[in-house]
C-alpha positions as CSV (number, residue, x, y, z in Angstrom):
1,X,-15.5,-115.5,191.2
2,X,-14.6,-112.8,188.5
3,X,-16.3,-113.2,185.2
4,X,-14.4,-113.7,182.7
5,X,-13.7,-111.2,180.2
6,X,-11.8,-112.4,177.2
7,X,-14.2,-113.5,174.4
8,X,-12.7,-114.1,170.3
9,X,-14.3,-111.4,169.2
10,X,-12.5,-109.5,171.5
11,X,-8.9,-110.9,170.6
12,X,-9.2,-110.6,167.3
13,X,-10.2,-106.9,167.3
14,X,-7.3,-106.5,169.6
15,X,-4.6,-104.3,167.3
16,X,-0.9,-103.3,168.5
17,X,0.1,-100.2,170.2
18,X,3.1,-98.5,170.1
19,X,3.8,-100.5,173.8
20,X,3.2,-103.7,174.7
21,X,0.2,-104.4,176.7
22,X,-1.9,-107.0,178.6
23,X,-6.0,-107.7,178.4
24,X,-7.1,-110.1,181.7
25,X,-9.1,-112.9,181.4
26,X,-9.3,-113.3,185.4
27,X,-7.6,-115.2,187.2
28,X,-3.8,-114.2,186.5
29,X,-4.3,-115.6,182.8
30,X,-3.8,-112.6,180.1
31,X,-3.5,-112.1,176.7
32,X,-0.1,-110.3,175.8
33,X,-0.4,-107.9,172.9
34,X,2.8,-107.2,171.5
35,X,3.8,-104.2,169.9
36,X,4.7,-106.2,166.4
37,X,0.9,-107.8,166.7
38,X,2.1,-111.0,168.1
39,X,-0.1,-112.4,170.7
40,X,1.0,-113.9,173.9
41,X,-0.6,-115.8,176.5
42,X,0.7,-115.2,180.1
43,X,0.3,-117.0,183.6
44,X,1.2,-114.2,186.2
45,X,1.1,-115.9,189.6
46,X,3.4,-116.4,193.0
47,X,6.0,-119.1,193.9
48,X,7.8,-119.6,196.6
49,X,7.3,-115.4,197.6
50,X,8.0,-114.6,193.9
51,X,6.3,-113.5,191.6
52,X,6.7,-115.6,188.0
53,X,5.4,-116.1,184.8
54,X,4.2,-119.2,182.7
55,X,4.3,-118.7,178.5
56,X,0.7,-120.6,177.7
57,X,1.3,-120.3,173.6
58,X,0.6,-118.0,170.8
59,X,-3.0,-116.8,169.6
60,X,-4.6,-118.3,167.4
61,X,-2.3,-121.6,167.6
62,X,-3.5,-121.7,171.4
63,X,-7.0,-121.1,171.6
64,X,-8.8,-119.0,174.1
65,X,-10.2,-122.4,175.4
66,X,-7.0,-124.2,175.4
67,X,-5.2,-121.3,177.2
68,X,-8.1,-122.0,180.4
69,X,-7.1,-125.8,180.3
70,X,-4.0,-125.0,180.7
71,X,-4.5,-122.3,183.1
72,X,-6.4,-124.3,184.9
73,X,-3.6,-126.7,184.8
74,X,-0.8,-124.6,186.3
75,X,-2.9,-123.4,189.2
76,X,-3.7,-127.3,190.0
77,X,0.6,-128.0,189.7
78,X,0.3,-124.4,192.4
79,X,-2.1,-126.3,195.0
80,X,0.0,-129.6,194.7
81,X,3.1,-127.2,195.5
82,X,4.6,-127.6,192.1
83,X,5.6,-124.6,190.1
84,X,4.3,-124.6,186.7
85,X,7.4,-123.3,185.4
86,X,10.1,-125.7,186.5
87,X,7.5,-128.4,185.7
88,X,7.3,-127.2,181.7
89,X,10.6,-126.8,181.9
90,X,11.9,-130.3,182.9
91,X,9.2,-131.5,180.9
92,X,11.1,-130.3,177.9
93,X,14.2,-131.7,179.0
94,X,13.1,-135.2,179.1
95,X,11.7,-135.0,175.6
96,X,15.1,-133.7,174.4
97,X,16.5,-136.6,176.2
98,X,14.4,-139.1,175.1
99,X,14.7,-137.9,171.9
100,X,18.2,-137.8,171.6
101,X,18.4,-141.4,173.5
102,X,16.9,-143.1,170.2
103,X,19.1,-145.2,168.4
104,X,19.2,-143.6,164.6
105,X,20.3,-140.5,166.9
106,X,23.0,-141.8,168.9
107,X,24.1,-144.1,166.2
108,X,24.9,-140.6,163.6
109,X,26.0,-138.5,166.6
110,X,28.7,-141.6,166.9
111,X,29.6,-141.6,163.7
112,X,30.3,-138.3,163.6
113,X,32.3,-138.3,166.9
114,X,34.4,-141.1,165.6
115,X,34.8,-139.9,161.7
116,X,37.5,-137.8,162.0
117,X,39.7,-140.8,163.3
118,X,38.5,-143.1,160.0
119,X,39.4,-142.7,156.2
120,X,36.3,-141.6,154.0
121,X,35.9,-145.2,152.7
122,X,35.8,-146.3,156.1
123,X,32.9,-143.9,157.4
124,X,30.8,-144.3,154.3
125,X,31.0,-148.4,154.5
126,X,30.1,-148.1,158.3
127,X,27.1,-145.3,157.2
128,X,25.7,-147.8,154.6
129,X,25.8,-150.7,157.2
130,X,23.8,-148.9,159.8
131,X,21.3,-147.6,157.5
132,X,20.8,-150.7,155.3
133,X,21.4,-153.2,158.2
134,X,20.3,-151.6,161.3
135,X,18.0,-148.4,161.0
136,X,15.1,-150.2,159.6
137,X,14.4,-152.6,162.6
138,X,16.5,-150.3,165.6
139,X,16.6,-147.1,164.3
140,X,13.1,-145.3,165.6
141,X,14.0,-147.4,169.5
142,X,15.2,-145.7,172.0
143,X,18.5,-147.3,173.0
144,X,16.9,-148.4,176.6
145,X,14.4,-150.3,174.8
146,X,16.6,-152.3,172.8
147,X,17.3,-156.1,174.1
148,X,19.7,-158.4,173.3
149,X,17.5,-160.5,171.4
150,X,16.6,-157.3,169.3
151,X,20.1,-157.2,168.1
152,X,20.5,-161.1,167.6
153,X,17.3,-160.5,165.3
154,X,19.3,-158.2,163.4
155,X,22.6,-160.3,163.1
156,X,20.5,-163.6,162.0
157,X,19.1,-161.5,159.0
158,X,22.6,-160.7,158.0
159,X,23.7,-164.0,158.2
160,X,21.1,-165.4,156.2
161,X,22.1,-163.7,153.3
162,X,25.5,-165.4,153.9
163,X,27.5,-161.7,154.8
164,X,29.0,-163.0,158.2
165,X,31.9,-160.5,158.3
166,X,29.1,-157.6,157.4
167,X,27.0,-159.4,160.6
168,X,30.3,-159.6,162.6
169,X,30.8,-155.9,161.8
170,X,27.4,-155.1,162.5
171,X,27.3,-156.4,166.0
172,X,30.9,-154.7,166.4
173,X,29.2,-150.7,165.8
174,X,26.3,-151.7,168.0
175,X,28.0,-152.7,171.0
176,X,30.5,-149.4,170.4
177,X,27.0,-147.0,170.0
178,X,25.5,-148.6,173.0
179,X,28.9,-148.2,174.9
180,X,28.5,-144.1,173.3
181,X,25.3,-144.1,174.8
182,X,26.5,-145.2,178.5
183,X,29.5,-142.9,178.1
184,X,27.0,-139.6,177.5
185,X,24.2,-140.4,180.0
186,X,21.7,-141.6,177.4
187,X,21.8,-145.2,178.8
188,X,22.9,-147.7,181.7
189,X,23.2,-150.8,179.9
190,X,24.6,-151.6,176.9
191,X,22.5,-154.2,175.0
192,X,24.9,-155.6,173.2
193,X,27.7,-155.9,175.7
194,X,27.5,-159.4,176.5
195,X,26.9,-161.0,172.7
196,X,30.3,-161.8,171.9
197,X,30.5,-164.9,169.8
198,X,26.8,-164.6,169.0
199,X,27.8,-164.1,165.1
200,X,28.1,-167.8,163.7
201,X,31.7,-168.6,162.2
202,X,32.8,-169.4,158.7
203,X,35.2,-172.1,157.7
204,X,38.6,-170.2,157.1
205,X,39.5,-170.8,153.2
206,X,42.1,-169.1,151.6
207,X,42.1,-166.8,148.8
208,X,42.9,-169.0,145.5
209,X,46.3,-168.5,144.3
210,X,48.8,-170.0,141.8
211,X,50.9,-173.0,142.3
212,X,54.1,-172.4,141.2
213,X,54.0,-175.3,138.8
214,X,51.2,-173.2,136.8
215,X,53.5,-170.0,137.0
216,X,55.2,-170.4,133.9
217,X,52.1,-171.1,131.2
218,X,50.0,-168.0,133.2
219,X,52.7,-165.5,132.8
220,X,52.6,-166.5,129.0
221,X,49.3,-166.0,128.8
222,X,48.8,-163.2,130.7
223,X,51.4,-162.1,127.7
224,X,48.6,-162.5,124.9
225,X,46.2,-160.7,127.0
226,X,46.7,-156.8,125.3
227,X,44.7,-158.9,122.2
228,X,41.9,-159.7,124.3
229,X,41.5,-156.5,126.3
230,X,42.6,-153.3,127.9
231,X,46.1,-153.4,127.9
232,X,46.1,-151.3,131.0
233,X,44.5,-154.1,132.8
234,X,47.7,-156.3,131.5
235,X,50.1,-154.1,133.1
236,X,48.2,-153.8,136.1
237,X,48.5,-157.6,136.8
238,X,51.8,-157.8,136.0
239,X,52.8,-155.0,138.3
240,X,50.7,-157.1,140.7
241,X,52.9,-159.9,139.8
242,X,56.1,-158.1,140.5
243,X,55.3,-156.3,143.6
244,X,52.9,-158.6,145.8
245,X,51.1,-156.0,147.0
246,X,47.3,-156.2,148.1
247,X,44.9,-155.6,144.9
248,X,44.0,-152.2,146.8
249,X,47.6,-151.0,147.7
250,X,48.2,-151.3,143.6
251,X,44.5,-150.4,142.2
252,X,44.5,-147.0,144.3
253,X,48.5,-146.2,143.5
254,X,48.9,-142.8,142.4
255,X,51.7,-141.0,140.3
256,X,53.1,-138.8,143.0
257,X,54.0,-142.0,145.1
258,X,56.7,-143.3,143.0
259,X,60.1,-142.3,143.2
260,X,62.0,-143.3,140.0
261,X,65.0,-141.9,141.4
262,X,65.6,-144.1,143.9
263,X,63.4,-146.6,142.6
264,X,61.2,-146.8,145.0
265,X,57.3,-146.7,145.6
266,X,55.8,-145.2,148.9
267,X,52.5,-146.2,149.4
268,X,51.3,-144.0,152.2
269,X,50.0,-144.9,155.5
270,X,46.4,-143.6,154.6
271,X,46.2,-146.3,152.5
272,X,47.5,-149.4,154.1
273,X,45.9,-151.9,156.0
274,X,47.9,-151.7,159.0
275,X,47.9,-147.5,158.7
276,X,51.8,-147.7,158.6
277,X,53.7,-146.2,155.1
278,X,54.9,-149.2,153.0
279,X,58.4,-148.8,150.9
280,X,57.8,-151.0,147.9
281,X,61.6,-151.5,146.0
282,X,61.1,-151.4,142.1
283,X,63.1,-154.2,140.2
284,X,64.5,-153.3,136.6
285,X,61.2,-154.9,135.1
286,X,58.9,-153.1,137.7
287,X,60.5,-150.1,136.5
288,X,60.0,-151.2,132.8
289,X,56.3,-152.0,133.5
290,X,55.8,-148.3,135.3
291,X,57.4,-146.9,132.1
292,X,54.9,-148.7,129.7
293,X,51.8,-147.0,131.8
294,X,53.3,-143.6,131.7
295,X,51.4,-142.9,128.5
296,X,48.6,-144.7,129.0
297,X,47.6,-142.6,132.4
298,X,50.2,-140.0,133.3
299,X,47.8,-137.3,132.7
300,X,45.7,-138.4,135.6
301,X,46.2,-138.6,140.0
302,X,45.9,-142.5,139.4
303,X,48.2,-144.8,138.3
304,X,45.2,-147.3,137.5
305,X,42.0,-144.7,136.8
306,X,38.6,-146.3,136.1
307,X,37.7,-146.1,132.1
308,X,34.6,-145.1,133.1
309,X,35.6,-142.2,136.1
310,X,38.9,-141.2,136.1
311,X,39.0,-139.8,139.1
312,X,38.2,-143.0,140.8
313,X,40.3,-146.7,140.6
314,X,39.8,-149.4,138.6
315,X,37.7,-152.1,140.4
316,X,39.5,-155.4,141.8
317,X,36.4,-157.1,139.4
318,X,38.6,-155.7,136.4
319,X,41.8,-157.6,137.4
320,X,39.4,-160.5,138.3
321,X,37.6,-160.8,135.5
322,X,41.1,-160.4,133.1
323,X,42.4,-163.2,134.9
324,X,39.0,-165.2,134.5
325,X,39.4,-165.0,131.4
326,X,42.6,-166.7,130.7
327,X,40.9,-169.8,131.8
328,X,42.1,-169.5,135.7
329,X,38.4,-169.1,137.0
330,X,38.9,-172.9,138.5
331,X,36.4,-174.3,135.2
332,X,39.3,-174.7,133.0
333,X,40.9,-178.1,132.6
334,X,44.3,-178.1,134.5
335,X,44.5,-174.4,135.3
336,X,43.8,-173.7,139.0
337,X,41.1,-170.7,140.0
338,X,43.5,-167.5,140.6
339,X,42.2,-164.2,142.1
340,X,45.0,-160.8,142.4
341,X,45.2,-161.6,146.0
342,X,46.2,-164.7,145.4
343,X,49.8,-163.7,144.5
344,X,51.1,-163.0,147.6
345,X,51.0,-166.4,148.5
346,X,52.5,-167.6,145.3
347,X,55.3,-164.4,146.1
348,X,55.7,-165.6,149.8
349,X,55.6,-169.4,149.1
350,X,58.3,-169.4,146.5
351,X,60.8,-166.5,148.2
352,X,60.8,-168.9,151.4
353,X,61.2,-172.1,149.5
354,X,64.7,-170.3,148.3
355,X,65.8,-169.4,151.7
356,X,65.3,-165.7,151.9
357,X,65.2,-164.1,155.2
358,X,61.5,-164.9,156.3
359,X,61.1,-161.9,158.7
360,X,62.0,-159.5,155.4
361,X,59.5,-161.6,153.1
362,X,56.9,-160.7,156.1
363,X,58.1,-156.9,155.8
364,X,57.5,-156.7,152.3
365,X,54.5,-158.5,152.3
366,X,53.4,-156.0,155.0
367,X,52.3,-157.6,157.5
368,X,51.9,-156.2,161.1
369,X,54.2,-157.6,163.6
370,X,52.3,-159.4,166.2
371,X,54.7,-158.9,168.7
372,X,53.6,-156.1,170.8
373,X,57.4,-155.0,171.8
374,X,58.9,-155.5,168.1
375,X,56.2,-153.9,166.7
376,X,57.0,-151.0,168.1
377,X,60.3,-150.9,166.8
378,X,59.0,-152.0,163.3
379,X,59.7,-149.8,160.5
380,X,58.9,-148.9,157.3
381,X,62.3,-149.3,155.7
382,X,63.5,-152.1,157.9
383,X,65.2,-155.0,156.1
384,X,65.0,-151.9,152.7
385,X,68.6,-153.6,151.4
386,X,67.9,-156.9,151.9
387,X,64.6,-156.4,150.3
388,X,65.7,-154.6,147.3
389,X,67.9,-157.2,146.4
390,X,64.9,-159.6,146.9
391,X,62.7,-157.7,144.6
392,X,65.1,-158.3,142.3
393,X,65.6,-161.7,142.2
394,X,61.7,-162.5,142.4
395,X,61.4,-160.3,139.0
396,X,64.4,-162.1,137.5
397,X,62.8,-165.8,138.5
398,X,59.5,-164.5,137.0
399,X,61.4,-163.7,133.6
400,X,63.5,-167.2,133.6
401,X,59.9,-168.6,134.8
402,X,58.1,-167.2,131.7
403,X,60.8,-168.4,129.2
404,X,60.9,-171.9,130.8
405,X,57.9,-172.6,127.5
């Protein structure tokens, strides 16, 4: 057998040439020094009739020693009929794989697969849940190593703090990034796809809203209100009042979606619940409300900015707290509890009492057909006339309502 001839002495008195060149420590193992004074070492041997080479590392992060273990270890791979370099090379592979298989990883290469089809407020609430619900007991796992009792571990601490449709949701982007990971070769089994139902339910209860024997002393009160706080918060409710809209649809209205032309407010699909646009007719007082705001905001995108950031909406809390505050927080003696959702069942209760047509009391309150085939031919502006004389008369009853004291 050859001695040996590499020592570190010798490598580190090695210097670059103006071509690259090799120094042999036996065996097929050399030391490449490169013409930029990087140095190299090299496995030159014969597979298969042809004649390859294996990278062993860079001196000095691979040591003279550690480049004859691993010599050593190529030419065992040779005698067992494996070639060194397909077996590094596959070796690699599977660490990218198992790498990109755990769950933190396939959970943000979902997200950002499935981003572009969500609104901004939707991505970031799905981001936070993962993160604050999920990463910190899933996240290092690979996705094959996740059981279904793994998950249900994560769904019970949820539901213990009482946030069942945050555990309901939570189970829902699991089961979708374990599908994602079937879909792209990552995994064979979804863990979660067989824990439907798993989440526990919650006793439906409706959002408190106003009887319509209260109707008359709230809208007097909510009259006083400019004396007791931010008359922009006054306005807001009473728009609320006049329109039914959700408290989003309103809180996030901007200037450019009103059309006092035609007297009309579009709110845009973007931001409606069901992703369709919503025409929103404007009664006289609606109109006389708008026109009451235009100095307090016009300057800005919003209709209702924060007072704190501008650029942003004022909170439901603010509309919530206002109306707290008149004593309808369900404490006060003969006053019900009232929150701004709550109006659109006062709205809808009232307008089908007096015998208006219920299917355009459903359009206005925008609510998705459930009827596959006449949801498709459901739109925007159906039922518009009937609705605008509606509008109308619900303002009109709130005014005869409010001098009824």
């Amino acid at each position: 057998m050859a001695a040996l001839k590499l020592t570190d002495t010798a490598i580190k008195a090695s210097r670059p040439a103006e071509r690259d060149y090799k120094i042999s420590d036996g065996g097929g193992l050399n030391l490449l020094i490169k013409k930029n004074g990087t140095k190299c070492w090299r496995y030159s041997y014969r597979f298969a009739s042809k004649q390859k080479t294996l990278a062993l590392g860079v001196y000095p992060e691979v040591s003279l020693r550690e480049a004859r273990e691993s010599h050593v270890d190529a030419k065992a791979q040779l005698r067992a009929g494996v070639d060194p370099s397909l077996a590094k090379k596959q070796s690699r592979e599977q660490e990218c794989i198992d790498q990109s298989s755990v769950f933190r990883v396939l959970a943000r290469e979902w997200w950002e697969n499935q981003r572009g089809t969500w609104t901004e407020d939707h991505a970031a609430r799905v981001k936070r849940r993962l993160v604050a619900d999920v990463f910190p007991h899933l996240g290092d796992r690979p996705i094959t190593e996740i059981s279904p009792p793994d998950i249900i571990g994560v769904i019970r601490r949820i539901e213990e703090r009482g946030a069942l449709d945050v555990a309901q949701r939570v189970l829902q982007d699991i089961g979708r990034i374990g599908r994602f990971a079937d879909q792209t070769g990552r995994a064979t089994l979804n863990p979660a796809s067989d824990l439907s139902g798993i989440v526990r339910s919650r006793k439906t209860s409706h959002r408190p809203s106003l009887p319509s024997a209260e109707l008359p002393e709230f809208l007097n009160t909510l009259e006083g209100y400019d004396t007791q706080g931010r008359l922009l918060t006054k306005l807001a409710i009473k728009l609320l009042i006049l329109t039914f809209v959700r408290s989003g649809e309103l809180r996030g209205a901007e200037w450019s979606e009103f059309d006092l032309q035609e007297n009309i407010w579009r709110i845009p699909a973007i931001r409606m619940k069901m992703r369709t646009e919503h025409i929103v007719p404007l009664s006289s007082q609606a109109l006389d409300v708008i026109q009451q705001i235009r100095p307090i905001t016009s300057q800005y995108d919003l209709v209702f900015p924060s007072e704190r950031q501008r650029t942003k909406c004022m909170s439901d809390n603010t509309m919530r707290r206002a109306i707290f505050k008149l004593g309808y927080d369900g404490h006060t003696l003969g006053r019900s509890k009232v929150v701004p959702h709550g109006f659109r069942a006062t709205a809808s209760s009232i307008l089908n009492e007096q015998g208006f047509n219920p299917d355009a009391i459903e359009r206005q309150l925008a609510h998705q057909e459930r009827n596959g085939v006449r949801a498709a031919y459901t739109h925007h502006a159906r039922y518009l006339e009937e609705r605008t004389e509606m509008m109308q008369w619900w303002a009109d009853y709130l005014d005869e309502q409010r001098n009824t004291l």
